[in-house]
C-alpha angles and dihedrals in degrees: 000000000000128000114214121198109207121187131218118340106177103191092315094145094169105044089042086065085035080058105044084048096054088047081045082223119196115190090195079079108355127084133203125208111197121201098214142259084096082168151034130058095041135084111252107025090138082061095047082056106050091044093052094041088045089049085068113180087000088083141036122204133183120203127265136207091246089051088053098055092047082054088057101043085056088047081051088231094136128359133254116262133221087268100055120096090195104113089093094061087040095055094038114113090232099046090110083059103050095038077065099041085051092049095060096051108104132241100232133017127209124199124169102292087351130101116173125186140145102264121343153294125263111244107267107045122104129228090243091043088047093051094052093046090055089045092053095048092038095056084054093054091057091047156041095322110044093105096049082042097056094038077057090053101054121106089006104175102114093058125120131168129254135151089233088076125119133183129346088351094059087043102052086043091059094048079046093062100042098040109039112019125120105150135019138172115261081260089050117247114155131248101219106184113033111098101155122105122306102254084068094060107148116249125278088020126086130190102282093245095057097062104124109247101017109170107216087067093105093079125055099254114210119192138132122202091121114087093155085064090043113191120004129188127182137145086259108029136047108187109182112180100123096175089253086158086058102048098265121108137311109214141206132181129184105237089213095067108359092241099172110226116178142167133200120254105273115238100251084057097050110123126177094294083202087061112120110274110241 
């Protein structure tokens, strides 16, 4: 039995298959984890969908800020832009299944010295207070109050964490958290619009994973989010977004012994590589 970790798919249905053949993956032993932004901005996010749902117990997925938003525009809580690829999902006749399916997938995902979630954690949040934040969002978002949730979440760019935070507020900021975040201050604010590669990180913030004394580094953290850094392998970290959406790379690695497997971005998933990073 091998564990893959893949980073980020959006929608790139083809070189997601091109993918599970060059692992040789078997779901009759194998599992895929999968970081999150299964969907948008690529070609055949309704496909991804349907294969990693239809996987069942085979693959574990967190959410991503990209899966969210697909979850709001099908709430019809904001509209698509000129940029989304999500009216095939929209128009599918088993969209309203898979916008369920898609609820009830968590935020974050702990397995023995593993925590896997779409892009970080602030400094000062441990793995176990981490773990019950996303649970509790994450049981919001499967219930009653996702819509008030995601209504919370978008825009979402003035949020910022703190333990005084009550309702919808304290919900979408912890989605905030788990979901969008690339570089915070050593207090953790939050920095909400730079996307672009961590040595232009603007000044007085720093990748969140590079805050001195962050206390989830204890566990190796997986997560993708970031396609301007690109892959990114340390004893601690394991960041996957290979820009696969922009026709870079779609990566794997094989969580027993972090072998790296990759494949190019097949031609029918190719997008404006010059297109803005988020």
């Amino acid at each position: 039995m091998a564990t893959y970790a893949i980073g980020d798919v959006q929608g790139c249905y083809a070189s997601l298959i091109a993918l599970t053949k060059t692992i040789r993956f078997n779901p009759n032993h194998d599992q895929l984890w999968f970081v999150g932004d299964l969907v948008n901005r690529g070609p055949d996010s309704l496909n991804v969908l349907r294969y990693i749902r239809g996987l069942g117990s085979a693959a574990v997925t967190v959410l991503g800020n990209h899966d969210l938003f697909l979850l709001a525009v099908a709430a019809g809580i904001t509209p698509v832009r000129a940029s989304d690829t999500l009216t095939q999902i929209l128009d599918a006749p088993d969209c309203d299944e898979l916008m369920a399916w898609l609820r009830q997938q968590p935020l974050l995902y702990r397995q023995d010295s593993f925590l896997m979630l779409h892009a970080g954690l602030l400094p000062d949040w441990t793995v176990e207070q981490a773990e019950g934040l996303a649970c509790e969002a994450q049981t919001a978002l499967g219930g009653d109050q996702c819509v008030a949730t995601l209504r919370a979440l978008h825009p979402s760019g003035l949020l910022q964490w703190s333990r005084d935070l009550t309702g919808p507020t304290r919900l979408a900021t912890i989605i905030k958290v788990l979901t969008r975040i690339r570089t915070c201050s050593a207090e953790g604010a939050m920095e909400s619009s730079f996307s672009g590669p961590p040595e232009l990180t603007p000044e007085g913030f720093h990748p969140w994973f590079d805050i001195p004394g962050r206390c989830s580094a204890s566990s190796t953290v997986i997560f993708g989010h970031w396609a301007a850094m690109g892959l990114k392998i340390a004893p601690n970290l394991l960041g996957l977004d290979s820009g696969c959406v922009y026709g870079r790379l779609l990566t794997a690695v094989r969580l027993e012994d972090r072998t790296v497997f990759q494949v190019r971005c097949e031609a029918a998933d190719r997008r404006d590589s010059a297109a803005r990073y988020g």
